[in-house]
N, C-alpha and C positions, 0 to 999 in steps of 0.2 A: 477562737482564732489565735494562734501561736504570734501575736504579733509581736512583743520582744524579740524570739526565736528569729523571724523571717527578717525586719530591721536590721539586728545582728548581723545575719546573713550578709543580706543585701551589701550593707555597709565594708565589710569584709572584703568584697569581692570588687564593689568601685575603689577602694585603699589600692588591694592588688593590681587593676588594670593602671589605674594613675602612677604607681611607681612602674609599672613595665612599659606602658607608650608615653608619658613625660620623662624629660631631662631629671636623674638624680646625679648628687654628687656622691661620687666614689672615693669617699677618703679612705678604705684600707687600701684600695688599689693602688694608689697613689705614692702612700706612704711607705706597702712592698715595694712600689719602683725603684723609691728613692733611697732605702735601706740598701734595694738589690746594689745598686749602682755604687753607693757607697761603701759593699762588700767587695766589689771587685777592683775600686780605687786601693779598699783597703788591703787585701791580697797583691796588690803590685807593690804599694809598698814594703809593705815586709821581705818580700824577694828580692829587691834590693837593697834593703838594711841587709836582711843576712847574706847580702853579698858582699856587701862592706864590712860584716865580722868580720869571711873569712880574708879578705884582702888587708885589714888591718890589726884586728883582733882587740877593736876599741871595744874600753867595758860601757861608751856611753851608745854605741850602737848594738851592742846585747842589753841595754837598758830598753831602749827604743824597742827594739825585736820583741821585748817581755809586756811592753802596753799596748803594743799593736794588734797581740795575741789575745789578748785579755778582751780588746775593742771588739775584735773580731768576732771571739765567743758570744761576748755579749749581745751584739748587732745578731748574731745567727738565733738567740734565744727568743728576741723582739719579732724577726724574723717568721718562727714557727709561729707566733703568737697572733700573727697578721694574716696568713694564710687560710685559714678557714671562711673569714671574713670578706677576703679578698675574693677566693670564689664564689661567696655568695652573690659578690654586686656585679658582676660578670656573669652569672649562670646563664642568661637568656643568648651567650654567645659563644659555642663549646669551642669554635679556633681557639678564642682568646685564652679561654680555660686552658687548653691544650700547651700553647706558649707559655703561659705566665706559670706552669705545674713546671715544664721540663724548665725554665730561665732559674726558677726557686732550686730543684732539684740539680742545676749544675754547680751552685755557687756549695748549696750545703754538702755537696759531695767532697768539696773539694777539703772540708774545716777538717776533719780526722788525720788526714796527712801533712797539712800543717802545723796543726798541735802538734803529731808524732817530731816534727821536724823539728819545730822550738825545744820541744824535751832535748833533743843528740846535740843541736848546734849552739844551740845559747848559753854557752857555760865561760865564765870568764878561763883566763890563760893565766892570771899572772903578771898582766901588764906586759907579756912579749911583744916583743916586735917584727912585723914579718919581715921589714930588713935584714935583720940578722940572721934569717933563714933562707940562702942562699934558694934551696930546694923548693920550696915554697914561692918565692918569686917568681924563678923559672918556670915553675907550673901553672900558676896564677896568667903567666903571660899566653900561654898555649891556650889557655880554657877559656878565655874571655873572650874571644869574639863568639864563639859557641854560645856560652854562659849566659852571652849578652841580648846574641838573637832568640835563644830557648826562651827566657824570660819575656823580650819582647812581645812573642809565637801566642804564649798562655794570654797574656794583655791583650791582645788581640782577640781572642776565641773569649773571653770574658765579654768583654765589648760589644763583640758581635753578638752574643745571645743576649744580651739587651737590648741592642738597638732594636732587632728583629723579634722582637717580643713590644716593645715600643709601638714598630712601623707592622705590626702582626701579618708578620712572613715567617718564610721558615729560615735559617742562618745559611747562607751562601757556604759552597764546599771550599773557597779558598784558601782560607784562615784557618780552614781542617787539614788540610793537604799541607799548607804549609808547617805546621806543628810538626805534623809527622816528618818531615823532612829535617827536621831543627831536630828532632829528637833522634834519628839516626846519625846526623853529622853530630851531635855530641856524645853520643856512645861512641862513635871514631874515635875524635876528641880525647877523651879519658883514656883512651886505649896508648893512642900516639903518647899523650902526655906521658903516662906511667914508665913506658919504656923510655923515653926521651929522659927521664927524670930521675926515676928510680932505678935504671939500668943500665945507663948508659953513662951520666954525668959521672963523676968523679968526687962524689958527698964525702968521701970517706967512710967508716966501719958503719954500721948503723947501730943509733944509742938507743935509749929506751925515750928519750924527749924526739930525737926523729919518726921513729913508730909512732908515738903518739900523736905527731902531728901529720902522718901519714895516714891514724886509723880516724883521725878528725876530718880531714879533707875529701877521706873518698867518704865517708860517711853524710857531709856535706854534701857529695856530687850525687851519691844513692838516693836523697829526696826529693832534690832536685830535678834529678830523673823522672823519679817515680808518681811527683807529682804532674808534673806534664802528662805521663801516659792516665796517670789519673781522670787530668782535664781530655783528652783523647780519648778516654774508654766512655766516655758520656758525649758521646755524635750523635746528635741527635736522628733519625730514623723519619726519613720524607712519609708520611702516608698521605691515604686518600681525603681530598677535600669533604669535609661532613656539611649538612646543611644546618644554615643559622635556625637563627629563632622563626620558624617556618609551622605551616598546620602538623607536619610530619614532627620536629620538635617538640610541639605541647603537646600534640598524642605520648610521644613518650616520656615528657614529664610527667603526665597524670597518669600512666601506666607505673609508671618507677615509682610515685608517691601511695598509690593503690597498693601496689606489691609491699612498698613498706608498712604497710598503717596495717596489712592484712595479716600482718604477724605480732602486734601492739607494737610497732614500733624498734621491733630487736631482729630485725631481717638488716645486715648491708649493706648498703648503697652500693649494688652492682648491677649488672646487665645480667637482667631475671631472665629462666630460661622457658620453655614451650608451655608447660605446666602453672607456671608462674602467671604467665600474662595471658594462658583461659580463665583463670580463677579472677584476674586482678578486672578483664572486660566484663565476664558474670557479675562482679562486686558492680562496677561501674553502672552496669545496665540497670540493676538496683537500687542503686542511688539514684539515679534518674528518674526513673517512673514511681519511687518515693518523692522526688521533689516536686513533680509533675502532679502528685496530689494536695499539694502542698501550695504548687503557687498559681496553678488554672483555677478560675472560680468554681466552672461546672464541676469540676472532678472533688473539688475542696468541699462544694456545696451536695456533694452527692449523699446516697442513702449508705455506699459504702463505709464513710467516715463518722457514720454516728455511733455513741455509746463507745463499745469495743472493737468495733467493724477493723476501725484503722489499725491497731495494735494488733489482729489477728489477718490485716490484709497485708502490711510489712511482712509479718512474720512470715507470711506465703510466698512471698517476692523471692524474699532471702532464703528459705528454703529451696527455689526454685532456682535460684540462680548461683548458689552456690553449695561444694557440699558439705558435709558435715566435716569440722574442725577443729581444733583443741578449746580448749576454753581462754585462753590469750586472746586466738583470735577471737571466738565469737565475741568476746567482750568488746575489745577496738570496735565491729561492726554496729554495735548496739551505741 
């Protein structure tokens, strides 16, 4: 009698039921939120430090700008490294997967464009002064109410896909719709300014220190831009409501864990296709009427099971049930 073997078993399977219908604690869950949350305080700050570059051209707020960036990377690094974990303690509820994947996936999208950004904008001046640059002022004054709600627009669509990843909904279109509106009246914006500023005013000849602080500012306004359509091009996409942790659920967890184990282990974790889950129920129905000899007495105590009977009445099962495979798999099966 395999009594280790069956113990084992056993043992295994009350572990699994007690962590899926008792209360556990989800500490990577947690501590993604709280990183997530902390990415996108940390992303408003820096949007407005480099707004206070370009409006003063302080070297202690390109100081600022340069550890914020650094925070940032770092938190996003801690970040990947929580993710794995964090869908595990969740698995038994795909909404939540679904939210906490795209809430992850909007924050990390957004890190590349603002590294690219700190590279163009954080660069000391020199200690100028944007008083002394008449042009500069005047622009400064066009752009900032724009400037000011664009920023806001991004703060907001951060926020929201937290919250609603928090309250596991999907993020209200307003905060979408308003971005986009922010981001049209500031492409105006930049336009009006330029001509207002660059065409119109009375600067005198242009030097080679005006160009430079003209190819800094629109430079400045291009990722600023670009980042909002950034955080815009990541709207999230309403679908259909899927069923929780339900009988239709664990059928297709143990189809998807069958379909993996059927290849040793080096198959995807994807959504296997027709072919995939005849072979994965054949394995299943195998396993079953192995176990069934295994933990009914009669069928344990049978004439079947003596000597070699068992090792060549498997071996019938799994011939029968499934067909002939690489040697990868037949290994995992065995």
């Amino acid at each position: 009698h395999p009594f280790l073997e069956l113990v084992s078993s056993l043992m295994g399977m009350a572990i699994g039921l007690v962590f899926v219908i008792l209360p556990y604690g989800m500490y990577a869950v947690h501590e993604l939120r709280a990183r997530m949350a902390y990415q996108a305080r940390a992303i408003s700050v820096l949007a407005r430090t480099q707004h206070v570059i370009a409006q003063t051209n302080s070297d202690a707020a390109i100081a600022q700008s340069a550890q914020i960036t650094e925070t940032l990377r770092s938190n996003a690094l801690h970040m990947h490294d929580l993710r794995r974990n964090a869908m595990l303690e969740v698995f038994w509820s795909p909404t939540q997967i679904h939210l906490l994947r795209n809430t992850f996936e909007h924050l990390d999208r957004q890190l590349p464009m603002l590294l690219s950004k700190s590279i163009a904008v954080d660069k000391s001046r020199g200690g100028q002064s944007v008083d002394d640059q008449p042009d500069q002022v005047a622009f400064l004054e066009l752009m900032d109410p724009s400037w000011d709600a664009l920023e806001l627009a991004v703060t907001s669509v951060n926020d929201e896909m937290i919250l609603s990843e928090m309250e596991r909904r999907e993020p209200s279109d307003a905060c979408w719709s308003e971005l986009d509106s922010c981001i049209q009246n500031f492409g105006e914006k930049v336009q009006l300014a330029r001509r207002q500023v660059c065409y119109t005013q009375d600067c005198g000849p242009p030097t080679a220190e005006s160009i430079e602080r003209h190819t800094r500012r629109m430079a400045h306004l291009f990722f600023v831009e670009q980042h909002a359509r950034t955080v815009l091009a990541q709207r999230p996409v309403h679908r259909q409501p899927v069923l929780e942790w339900t009988c239709a659920g664990v059928a297709t967890f143990i189809v998807q864990t069958v379909c993996t184990l059927d290849t040793g282990g080096g198959r995807a974790w994807r959504r296997p296709n027709a072919s995939e889950v005849v072979r994965a129920v054949k394995l299943s129905m195998a396993l079953i009427v192995c176990m069934l000899f295994e933990v009914v007495d009669e069928l344990r105590d049978s004439h079947l099971m003596e000597r070699q009977g068992a090792t060549m009445l498997f071996t019938v099962i799994f011939v029968q049930c499934n067909s002939v495979g690489s040697s990868k798999r037949m290994t995992s099966q065995r």
